[in-house]
C-alpha positions in Angstrom: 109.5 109.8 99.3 107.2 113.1 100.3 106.4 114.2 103.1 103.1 112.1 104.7 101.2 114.5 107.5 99.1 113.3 109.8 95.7 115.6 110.7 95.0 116.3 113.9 91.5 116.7 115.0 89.5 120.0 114.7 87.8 122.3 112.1 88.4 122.0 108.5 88.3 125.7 107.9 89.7 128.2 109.4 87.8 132.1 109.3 89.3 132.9 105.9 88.0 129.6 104.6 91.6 128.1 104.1 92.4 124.6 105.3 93.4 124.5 108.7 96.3 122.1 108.0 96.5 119.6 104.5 97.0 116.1 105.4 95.9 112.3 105.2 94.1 110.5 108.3 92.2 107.0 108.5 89.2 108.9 109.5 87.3 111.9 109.4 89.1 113.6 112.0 88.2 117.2 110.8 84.8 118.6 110.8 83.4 119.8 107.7 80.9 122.8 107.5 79.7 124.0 104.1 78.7 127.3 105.9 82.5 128.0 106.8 83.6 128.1 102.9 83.8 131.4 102.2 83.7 131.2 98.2 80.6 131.7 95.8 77.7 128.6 96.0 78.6 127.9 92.4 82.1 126.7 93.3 81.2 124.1 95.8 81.0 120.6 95.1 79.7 118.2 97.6 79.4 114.3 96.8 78.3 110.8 98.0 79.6 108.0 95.2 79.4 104.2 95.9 80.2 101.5 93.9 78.8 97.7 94.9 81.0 94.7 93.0 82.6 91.7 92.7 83.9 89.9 89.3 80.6 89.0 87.6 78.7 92.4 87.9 78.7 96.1 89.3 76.8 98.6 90.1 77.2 102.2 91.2 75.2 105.2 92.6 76.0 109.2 92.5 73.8 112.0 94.4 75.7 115.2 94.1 75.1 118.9 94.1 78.1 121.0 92.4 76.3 124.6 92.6 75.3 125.5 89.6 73.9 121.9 89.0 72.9 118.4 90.6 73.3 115.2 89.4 71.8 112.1 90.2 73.2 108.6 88.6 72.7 105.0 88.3 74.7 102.4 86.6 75.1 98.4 86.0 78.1 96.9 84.4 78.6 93.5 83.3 81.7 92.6 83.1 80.7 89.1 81.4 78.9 90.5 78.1 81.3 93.5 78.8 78.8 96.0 78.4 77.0 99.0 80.8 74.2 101.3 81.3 74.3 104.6 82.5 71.4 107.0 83.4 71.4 110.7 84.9 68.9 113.0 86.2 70.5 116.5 86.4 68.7 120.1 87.7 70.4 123.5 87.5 71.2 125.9 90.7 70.5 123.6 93.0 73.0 125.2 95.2 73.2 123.0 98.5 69.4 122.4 98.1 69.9 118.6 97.9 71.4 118.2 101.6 74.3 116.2 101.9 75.5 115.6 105.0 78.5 117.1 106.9 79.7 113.3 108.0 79.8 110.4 106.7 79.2 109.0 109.5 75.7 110.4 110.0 72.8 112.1 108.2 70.8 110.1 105.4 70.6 111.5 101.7 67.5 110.8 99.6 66.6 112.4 96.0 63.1 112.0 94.8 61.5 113.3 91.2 59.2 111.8 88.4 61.4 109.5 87.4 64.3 108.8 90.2 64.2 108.1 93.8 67.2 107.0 95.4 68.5 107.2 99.1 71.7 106.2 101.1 70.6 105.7 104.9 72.3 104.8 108.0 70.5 101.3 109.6 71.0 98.7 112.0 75.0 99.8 112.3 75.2 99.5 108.2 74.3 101.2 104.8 71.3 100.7 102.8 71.3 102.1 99.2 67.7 102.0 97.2 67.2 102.9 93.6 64.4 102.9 91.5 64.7 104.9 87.6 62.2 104.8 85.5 63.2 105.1 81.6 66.6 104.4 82.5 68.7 104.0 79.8 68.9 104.0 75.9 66.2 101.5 76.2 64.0 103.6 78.6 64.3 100.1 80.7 62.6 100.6 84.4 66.0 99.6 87.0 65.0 99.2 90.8 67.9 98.3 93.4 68.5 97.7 96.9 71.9 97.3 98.7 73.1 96.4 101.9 76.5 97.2 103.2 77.6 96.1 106.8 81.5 95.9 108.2 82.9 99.0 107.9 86.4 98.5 108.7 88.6 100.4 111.4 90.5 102.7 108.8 89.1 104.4 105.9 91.4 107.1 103.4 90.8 110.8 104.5 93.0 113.6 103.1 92.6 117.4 103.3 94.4 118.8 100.0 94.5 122.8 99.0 94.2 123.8 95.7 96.7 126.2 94.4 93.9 129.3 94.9 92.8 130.7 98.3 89.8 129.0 99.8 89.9 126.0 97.8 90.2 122.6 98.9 89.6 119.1 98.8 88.1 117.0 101.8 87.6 113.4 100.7 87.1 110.0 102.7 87.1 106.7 100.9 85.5 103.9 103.1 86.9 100.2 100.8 85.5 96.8 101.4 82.2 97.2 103.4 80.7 93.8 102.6 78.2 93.9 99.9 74.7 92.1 99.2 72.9 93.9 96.3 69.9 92.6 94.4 68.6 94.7 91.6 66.0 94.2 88.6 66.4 95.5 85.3 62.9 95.3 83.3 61.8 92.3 85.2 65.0 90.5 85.1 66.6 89.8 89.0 69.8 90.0 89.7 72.0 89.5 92.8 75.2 90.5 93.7 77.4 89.3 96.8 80.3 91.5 96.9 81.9 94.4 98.4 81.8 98.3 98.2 83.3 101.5 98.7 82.3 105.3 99.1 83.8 108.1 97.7 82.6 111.2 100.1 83.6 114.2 98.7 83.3 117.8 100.1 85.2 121.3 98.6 85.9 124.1 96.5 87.6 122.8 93.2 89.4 125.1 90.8 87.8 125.3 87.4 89.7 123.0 85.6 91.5 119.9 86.7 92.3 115.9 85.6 92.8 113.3 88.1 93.3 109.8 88.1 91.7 107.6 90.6 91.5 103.5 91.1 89.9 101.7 93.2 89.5 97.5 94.6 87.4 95.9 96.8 87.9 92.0 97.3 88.3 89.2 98.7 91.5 86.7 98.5 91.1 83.3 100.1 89.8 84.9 103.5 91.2 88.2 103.4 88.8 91.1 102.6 92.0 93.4 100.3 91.5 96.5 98.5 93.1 99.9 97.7 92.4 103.4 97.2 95.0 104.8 94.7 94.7 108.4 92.7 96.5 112.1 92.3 95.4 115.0 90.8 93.2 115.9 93.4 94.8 119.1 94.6 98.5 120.0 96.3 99.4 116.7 97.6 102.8 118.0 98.9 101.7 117.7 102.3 100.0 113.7 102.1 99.1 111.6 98.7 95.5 109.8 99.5 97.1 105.7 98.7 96.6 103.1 100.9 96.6 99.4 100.5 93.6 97.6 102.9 94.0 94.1 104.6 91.6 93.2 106.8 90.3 96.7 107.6 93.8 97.7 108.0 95.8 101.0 106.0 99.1 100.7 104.9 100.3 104.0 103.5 101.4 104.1 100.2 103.9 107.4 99.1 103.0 108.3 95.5 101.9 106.4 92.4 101.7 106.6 88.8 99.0 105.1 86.4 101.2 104.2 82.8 98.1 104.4 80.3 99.3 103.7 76.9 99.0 106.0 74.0 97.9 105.0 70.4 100.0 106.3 67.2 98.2 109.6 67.8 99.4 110.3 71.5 95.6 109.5 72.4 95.0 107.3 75.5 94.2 103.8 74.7 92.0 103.2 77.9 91.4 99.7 76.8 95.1 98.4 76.4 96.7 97.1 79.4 97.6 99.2 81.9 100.9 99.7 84.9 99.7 101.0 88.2 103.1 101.2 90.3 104.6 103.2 93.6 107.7 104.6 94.6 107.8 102.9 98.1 107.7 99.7 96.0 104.3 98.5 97.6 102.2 98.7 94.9 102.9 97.5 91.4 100.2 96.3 89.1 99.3 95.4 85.7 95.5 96.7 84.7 93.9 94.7 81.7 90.6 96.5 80.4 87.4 94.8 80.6 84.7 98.1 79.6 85.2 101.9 79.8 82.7 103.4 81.2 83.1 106.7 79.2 81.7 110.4 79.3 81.8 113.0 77.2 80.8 116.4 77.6 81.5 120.0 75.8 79.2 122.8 76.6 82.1 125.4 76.0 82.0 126.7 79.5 81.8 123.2 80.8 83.3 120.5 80.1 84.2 116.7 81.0 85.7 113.6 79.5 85.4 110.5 81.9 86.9 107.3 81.3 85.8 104.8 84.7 87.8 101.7 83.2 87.0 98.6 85.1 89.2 96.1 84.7 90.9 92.6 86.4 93.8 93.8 88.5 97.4 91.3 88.1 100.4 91.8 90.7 101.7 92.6 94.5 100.3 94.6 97.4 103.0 95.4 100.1 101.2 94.8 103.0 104.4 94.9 105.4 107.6 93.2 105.7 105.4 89.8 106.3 102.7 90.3 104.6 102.5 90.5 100.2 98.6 90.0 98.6 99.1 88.7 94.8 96.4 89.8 92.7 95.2 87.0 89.9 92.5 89.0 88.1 90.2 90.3 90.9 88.2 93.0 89.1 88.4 96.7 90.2 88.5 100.2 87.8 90.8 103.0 87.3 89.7 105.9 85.8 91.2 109.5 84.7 88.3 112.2 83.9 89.1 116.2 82.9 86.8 118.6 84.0 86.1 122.3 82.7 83.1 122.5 85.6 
C-alpha cells in the first residue's frame, strides 16, 4: 500500500506557488487563492462539474474557465433508449473572467449569453442548479432545468496532488450523494428525476498533456445512501490516491485502484465491453457493463481531447469495514478516461 497523508489546515500555496504539502482530506481544509499561483493565466484551470442521476436518467452541468478558453455544458442521458445529448457554449481568453469561486462551500456561479444561462447557488442550506439552452443539440431542441440538492454529507474527497513541473497542481473536492430532485423539459416534454448527485470542484495548474481515469456512484441500497469516488492520473499521487468508498455520509479510504478496460484486436479501447474496477486494499472490486459512452473528440493540433464518460450499471463489493460489505446489483454510475493536449 502507499503512503496516505493527511492535510492539515492552511494555505494551498506557498510564495513560489508550490503546494504547501500534497495530500487527501474529507474537506477543504486548504485555502485556495487563484491570485497565489504564480504561473501564466493560460495554464490555469478552474471548474464546477455536477452530475444529477439515478438508474432511469441523468443529467450533468459544466461551467469552467481554463485560460485561454471557457466552457459551458449541458447534458441528458437516458440510459433506457441508451442514447444522450450534449451541448457547449465555449468563448476564448476568458482568463478568470467567469468567477468561480475559491470554496465550495461559498460563492454562487452564474453564466449568461444569447443562448445559455445557467447558475449553481447556495440556498436554504442546499444547492440549486438552473439551466436553460436554447438550440441545444443536433436538433437545436430548447432544454430548461432546475435542480435541487440538499444533504451534504459529513465527508467529501479532497486531495492536493503536484504535477511533476514547479507550480503545478491539482486541488480537487468531490462532494457524492447529496440527495437529488431535478425536473427538466426538453422541447415541451417534462421530465423528473429523484436521485442523487455529486460535484467535481476542481482548481490548478495542469501540465499540458495528461490522461486520467475517473468513476464515480451515487445511490441508494435498501436505506443506505452508497457511492464512491475512484480515479488516478490526476497528478503525483505518491503522497495520497483521491478513492474513497461513501456509506451514509461516511469515507472509507481506499489505497490505489485500477480500471481493466478491454482492448479490441487492434489494441484500441473497447469502452463498451464490460469492464474490472478493483483495489489493492481488497475494498473495491467491481465489474462495469456499458450502457452509453458519452464520447468527445477533439484535434485542433495544439489542442487536443478524446473523452469517453461511460455510464454504466456497477456489479460487486464495497469494503465498508470489517462489518460492513455493500453489494452492488446494477446501480448505474460512469467511469470515464479522457486525454488532453489542452
Amino acid at each position: 500500500m502507499s503512503e496516505q497523508k493527511l492535510l492539515t489546515p492552511g494555505d494551498l500555496l506557498d510564495n513560489e506557488g508550490n503546494l504547501t504539502e500534497a495530500g487527501y482530506a474529507y474537506g477543504l481544509v486548504k485555502k485556495y487563492d487563484r491570485n497565489a499561483i504564480k504561473v501564466n493565466a493560460m495554464r490555469i484551470k478552474e471548474w464546477d462539474y455536477y452530475y444529477v442521476g439515478n438508474d432511469e436518467y441523468g443529467l450533468a452541468f459544466t461551467i469552467a474557465d481554463n485560460g485561454y478558453m471557457s466552457l459551458v455544458s449541458a447534458s441528458f442521458m437516458d440510459f433506457n433508449n441508451k442514447t444522450f445529448v450534449t451541448d457547449s457554449e465555449m468563448k476564448a481568453f476568458t482568463f478568470g473572467k467567469l468567477g468561480l469561486p475559491s470554496s465550495s462551500a461559498e460563492g454562487d456561479l452564474a453564466y449568461s449569453s444569447n443562448r445559455v444561462d445557467m447558475s449553481f447557488c447556495h440556498k436554504d442550506g442546499g444547492r440549486v442548479l438552473t439551466c436553460e439552452f436554447k438550440r441545444w443539440g443536433k436538433k437545436e431542441q430548447n432544454f430548461k432545468a432546475t435542480a435541487i440538492l440538499t444533504d451534504e454529507p459529513r465527508d467529501s474527497m479532497v486531495i492536493a496532488t503536484p504535477f511533476n513541473k514547479p507550480r503545478h497542481f491539482y486541488y480537487n473536492q468531490k462532494i457524492n450523494c447529496m440527495t437529488a430532485s431535478a425536473d427538466f423539459c426538453i422541447d415541451g416534454e417534462e421530465k423528473h428525476i429523484d436521485g442523487c448527485a455529486v460535484l467535481d470542484w476542481g482548481r490548478g495548474v495542469w501540465t499540458y498533456k495528461n490522461t486520467w481515469y475517473w468513476s464515480s456512484l451515487n445511490t441508494t441500497v435498501g436505506k443506505h445512501k452508497v457511492g464512491f469516488n475512484l480515479g488516478y492520473g490526476f497528478g503525483d499521487t505518491s503522497n495520497a490516491t483521491e478513492n474513497m468508498i461513501f456509506f451514509d455520509g461516511i469515507a472509507t479510504k481506499v489505497d490505489e485502484v485500477v480500471f481493466n478496460i478491454p482492448v479490441d484486436e487492434n489494441g484500441k479501447d473497447n469502452f463498451l465491453e464490460k469492464w474490472t474496477i478493483v483495489s489493492n486494499d481488497g475494498k473495491i472490486n467491481l465489474t462495469f457493463e456499458p450502457i452509453l459512452d458519452r464520447a468527445d473528440k477533439i484535434n485542433a493540433i495544439v489542442l487536443a481531447t478524446d473523452q469517453h464518460q461511460v455510464f454504466g450499471k456497477f456489479y460487486g463489493d464495497l469494503v465498508v469495514d470489517e462489518t460492513v460489505k455493500v453489494t452492488l446489483c446494477g446501480k448505474v454510475g460512469f467511469a470515464e478516461k479522457v486525454f488532453n493536449k489542452w
